[in-house]
N, C-alpha and C positions, 0 to 999 in steps of 0.2 A: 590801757592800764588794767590789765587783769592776772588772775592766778596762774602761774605757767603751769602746765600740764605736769611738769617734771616734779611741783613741788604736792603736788596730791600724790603721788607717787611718792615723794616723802612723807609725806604726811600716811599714807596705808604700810608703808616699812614699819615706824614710830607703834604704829598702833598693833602690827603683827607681834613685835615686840614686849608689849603689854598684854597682848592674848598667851606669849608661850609664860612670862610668868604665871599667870592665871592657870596653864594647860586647861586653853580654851581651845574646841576644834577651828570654831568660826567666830566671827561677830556679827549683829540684826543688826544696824542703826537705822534707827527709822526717824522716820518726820513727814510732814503735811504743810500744807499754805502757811498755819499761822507757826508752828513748831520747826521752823526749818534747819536750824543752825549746824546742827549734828549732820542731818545730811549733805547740805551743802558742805559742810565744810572737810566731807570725804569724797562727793563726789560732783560736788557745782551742781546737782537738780535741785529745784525749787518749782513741786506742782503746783497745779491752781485747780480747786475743787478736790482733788483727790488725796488719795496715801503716796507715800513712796518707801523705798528703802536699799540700802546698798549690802550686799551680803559679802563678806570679807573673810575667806579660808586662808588655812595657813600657806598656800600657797595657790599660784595663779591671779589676774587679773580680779579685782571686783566685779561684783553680779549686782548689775541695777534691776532694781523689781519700780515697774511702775503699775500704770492702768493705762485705757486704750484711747482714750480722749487726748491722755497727757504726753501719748510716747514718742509724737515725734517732737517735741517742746524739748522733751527727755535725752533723747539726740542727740538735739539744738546742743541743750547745755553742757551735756557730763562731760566729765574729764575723760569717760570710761567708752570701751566701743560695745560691751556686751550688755544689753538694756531688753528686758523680759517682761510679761506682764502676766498680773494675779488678778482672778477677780475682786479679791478680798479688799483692792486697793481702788474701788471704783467710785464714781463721784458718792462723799461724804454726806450731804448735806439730805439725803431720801431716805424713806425705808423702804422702797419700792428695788427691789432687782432688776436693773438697766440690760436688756439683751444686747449687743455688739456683736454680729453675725462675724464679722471680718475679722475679730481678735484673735489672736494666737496665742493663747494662754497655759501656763504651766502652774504648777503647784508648789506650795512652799516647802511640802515632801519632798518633790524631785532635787530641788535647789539642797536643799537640807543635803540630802544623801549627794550629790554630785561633790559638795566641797567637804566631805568626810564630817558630818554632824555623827556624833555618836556619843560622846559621853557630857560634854559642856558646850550649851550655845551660849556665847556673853551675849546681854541685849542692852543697849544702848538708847532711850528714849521711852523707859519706862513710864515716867512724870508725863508722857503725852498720849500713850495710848491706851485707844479705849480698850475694857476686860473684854469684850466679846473678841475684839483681834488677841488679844494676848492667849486666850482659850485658844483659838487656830492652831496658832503660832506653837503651841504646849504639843497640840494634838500631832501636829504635825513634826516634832523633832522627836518624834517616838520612842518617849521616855529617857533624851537628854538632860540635860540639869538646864534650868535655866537662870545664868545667874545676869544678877544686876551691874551693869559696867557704865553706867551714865557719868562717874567719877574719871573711868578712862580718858575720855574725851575732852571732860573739863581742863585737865590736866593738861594736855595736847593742846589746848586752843588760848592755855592762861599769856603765854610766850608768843608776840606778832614777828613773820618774819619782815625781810624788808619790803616785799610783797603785799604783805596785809597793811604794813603802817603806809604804803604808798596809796591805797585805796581809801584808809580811814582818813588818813589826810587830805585827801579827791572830796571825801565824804564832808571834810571842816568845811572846805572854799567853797563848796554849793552851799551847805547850811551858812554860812557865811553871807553869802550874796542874796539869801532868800530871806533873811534876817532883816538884812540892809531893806530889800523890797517891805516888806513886814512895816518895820518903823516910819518909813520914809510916807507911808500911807495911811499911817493912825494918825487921824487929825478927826476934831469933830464933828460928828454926825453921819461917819461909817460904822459899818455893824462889823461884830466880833468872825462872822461868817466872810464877808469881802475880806476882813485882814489874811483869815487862812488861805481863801483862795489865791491870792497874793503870793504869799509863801510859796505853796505848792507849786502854783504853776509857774515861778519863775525855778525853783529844785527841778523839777521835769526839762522844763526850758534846757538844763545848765547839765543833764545828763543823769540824773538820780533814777534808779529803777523803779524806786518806794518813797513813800514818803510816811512810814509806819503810822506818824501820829502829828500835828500839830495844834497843839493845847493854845488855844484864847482865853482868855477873865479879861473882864474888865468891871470895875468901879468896883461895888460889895461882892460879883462874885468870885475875888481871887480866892476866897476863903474857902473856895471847893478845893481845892491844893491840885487836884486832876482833873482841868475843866475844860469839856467840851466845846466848842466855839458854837454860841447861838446867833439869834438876830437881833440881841440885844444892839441898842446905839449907844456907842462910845462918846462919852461926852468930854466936854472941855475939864480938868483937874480928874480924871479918872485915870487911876494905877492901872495899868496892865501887865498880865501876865500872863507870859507866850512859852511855849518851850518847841523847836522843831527838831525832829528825828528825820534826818537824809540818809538814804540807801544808797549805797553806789558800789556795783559786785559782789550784793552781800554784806556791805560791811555798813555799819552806821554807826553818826554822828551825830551828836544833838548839843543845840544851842539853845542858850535863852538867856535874857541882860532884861532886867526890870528895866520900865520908863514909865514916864508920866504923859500924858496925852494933854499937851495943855499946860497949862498954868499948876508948877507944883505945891503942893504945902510946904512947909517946915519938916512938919510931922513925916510926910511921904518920903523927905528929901532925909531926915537921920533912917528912918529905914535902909533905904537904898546906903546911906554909907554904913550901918550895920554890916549887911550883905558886905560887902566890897572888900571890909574888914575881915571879917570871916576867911575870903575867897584868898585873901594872903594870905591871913594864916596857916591853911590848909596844905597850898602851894609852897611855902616856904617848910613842908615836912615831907613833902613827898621827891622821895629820892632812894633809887636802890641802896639795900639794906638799911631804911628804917624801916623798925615795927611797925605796922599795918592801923595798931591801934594807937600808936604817937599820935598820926597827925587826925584820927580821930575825937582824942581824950582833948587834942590842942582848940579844936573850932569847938567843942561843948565848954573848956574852960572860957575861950574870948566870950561868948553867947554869955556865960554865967557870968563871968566881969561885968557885962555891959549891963546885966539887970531884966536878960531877956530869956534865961536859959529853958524857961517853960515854954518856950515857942516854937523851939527846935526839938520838932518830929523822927527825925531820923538820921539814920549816918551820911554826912557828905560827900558822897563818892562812893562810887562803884566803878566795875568793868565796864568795857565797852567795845564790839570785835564785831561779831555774828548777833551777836542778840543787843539790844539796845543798853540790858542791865545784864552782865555777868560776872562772873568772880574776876578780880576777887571784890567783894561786897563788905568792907572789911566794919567790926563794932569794936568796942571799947577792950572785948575782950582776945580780940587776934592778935595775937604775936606776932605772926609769921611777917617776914622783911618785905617790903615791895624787892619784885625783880625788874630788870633793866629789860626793855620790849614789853615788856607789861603797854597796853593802853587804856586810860581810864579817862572819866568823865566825872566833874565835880558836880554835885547836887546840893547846894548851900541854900540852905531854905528857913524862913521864917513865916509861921504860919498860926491866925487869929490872933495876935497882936491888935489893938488897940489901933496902932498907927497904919497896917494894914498888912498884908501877907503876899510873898513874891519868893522867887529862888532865884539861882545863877547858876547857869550849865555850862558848859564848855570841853570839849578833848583836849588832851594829855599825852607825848608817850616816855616811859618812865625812863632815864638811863643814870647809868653811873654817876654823871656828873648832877644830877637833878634833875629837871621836868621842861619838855619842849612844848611852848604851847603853839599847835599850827596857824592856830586862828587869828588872822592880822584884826577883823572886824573888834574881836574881844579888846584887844591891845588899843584902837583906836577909841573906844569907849571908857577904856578907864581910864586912858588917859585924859579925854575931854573929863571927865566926872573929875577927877584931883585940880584940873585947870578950872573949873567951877563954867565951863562950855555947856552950852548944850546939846543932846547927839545928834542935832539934824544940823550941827557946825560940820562934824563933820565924819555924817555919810557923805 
């Protein structure tokens, strides 16, 4: 289950496309370890330690720019056969200039002039790279325009083909099953650190490349809203709150379903049906062509009903593709209609509450008729939760 070759090759047509509006010569997308999205998602590299970047003239094949560490990874992965290296692109993390006797290195000059840079280079991946590369980058398109096209992309990558929702969906059933591992091993007197390792190593286990992040809380620390998994010990009536991000080709998923470890409250248990509430109402707006901010304005009005609106931090949903959170990221004030292949990811969160602080995640993909949810584990959990079960009925 991967990207077919043919469809990067659509995907660099798409984007030629948006250069001759622009009457741009070429396009820079760049990206690195943590910033990858842009790149991979024109040419499947994803370095480790280094830079990368795909340079895209109005005609002929892309030109992959790596470093010397990373080039036969670079190989390994691109869609593309011509793959070069700069020194400018060499491990990130030093100030020290690494010699590589054996590299075979070219300039971003050369590259520049071989795909006709002369009067507009578009750059792509502005928001990640550092001013000393962007100075290079200047020096070296001698005296091109360089304009910002990070909007190009976004654009490009808002709409999943069948392709990408077959990976994100890859990406639910791991986070799905590592979920399941997750809960099934929160009892008391394991630490918030064993539950992530859990997770993780059963997403590896099940084929995930990344596991970007797996957020632990437990007892008073749900209230960090972003919390790192420590060695705190999870005790008996202790709320937890997990959220996992699964990689798989690039593409991620992230789950998270409040529970209680234990013996619930009252108090713990209208929470969690707060959340639930919410998480329909949400779902029940999200369908191509409605406004973006409907089923935003709809989960602030239920929160405000219920007497809890001051708890609710942020908007409910975002994108979710390449990058864990991208557009569309919609607030009260978007208009614009959800599109059908849109895939997103709900973020229903209440947070320092009284009664305690939790959210609910889950993937989406958006179509005409409404919202597919891939994720059987979500489905199995609300359902137990309305049947007043508990979830370890039935993992």
């Amino acid at each position: 289950m991967k990207i077919p070759k043919k469809e990067f090759a659509d995907r660099a047509a798409r984007l030629r496309e948006k250069m001759r509006e622009q009457s741009l010569d070429a396009c820079f997308v760049y990206g690195d370890e943590y910033r990858r999205e842009n790149l991979r998602y024109l040419s499947n590299v994803w370095p480790i330690f280094e830079r990368g970047a795909v340079l895209l003239g109005r005609t002929g094949d892309p030109i992959v720019l790596g470093a010397p560490e990373g080039e036969l990874l670079a190989k390994e992965m691109t869609a593309w056969d011509d793959v070069r290296l700069v020194p400018e692109f060499a491990c990130v993390t030093v100030p020290e200039e690494i010699e590589y006797p054996f590299a075979n290195y070219t300039t971003f000059r050369k590259v520049f002039a071989e795909v006709g840079v002369k009067a507009r280079l578009g750059i792509v991946g502005l928001d990640a790279m550092p001013q000393p590369l962007y100075e290079i980058i200047r020096k070296a398109a001698d005296g091109a325009e360089l304009v910002d096209c990070g909007e190009m992309l976004w654009a490009l990558r808002l709409r999943k083909s069948d392709a990408e929702i077959a990976c994100i969906v890859r990406a639910i059933e791991i986070a799905d099953a590592a979920y399941t591992e997750l809960m099934r091993a929160a009892v008391p007197g394991v630490t918030e650190l064993e539950l992530m390792g859990v997770a993780a190593g059963t997403a590896h286990k099940l084929g995930a490349e990344n596991v970007p992040f797996c957020l632990v809380s437990s007892g008073e620390r749900v209230k960090t809203i972003i919390g790192r998994a420590t060695d705190k010990v999870v005790e008996n009536g202790d709320m937890v709150m997990a959220a996992l991000a699964v990689q798989y080709e690039g593409y991620i998923a992230t789950f998270g379903f409040p529970f209680v470890c234990g013996d619930m409250s009252d108090e713990q248990r209208q929470l969690i049906s707060w959340l639930i509430g919410a998480y329909e109402t949400a779902i029940g707006n999200l369908k191509a062509g409605v406004p973006q901010n409907k089923l935003v304005i709809a989960v602030k009005n239920y929160f405000r009903d219920a007497g809890i609106g001051a708890y609710d931090l942020y908007p409910p949903l975002h994108g979710c593709g390449l990058s864990e959170a991208e557009s569309p990221y919609p607030n009260e004030k978007i208009t614009r209609p959800f599109e059908s292949g849109m895939t997103v990811n709900t973020d229903i969160s209440v947070f320092g509450h009284p009664y305690g602080s939790n959210r609910i995640e889950t993937g989406f993909v958006v179509t005409d008729e409404g919202c597919v949810a891939p994720s059987k584990l979500f489905e199995k959990l609300i359902s137990a939760w309305k049947q007043g079960k508990s979830y370890r009925e039935v993992l």
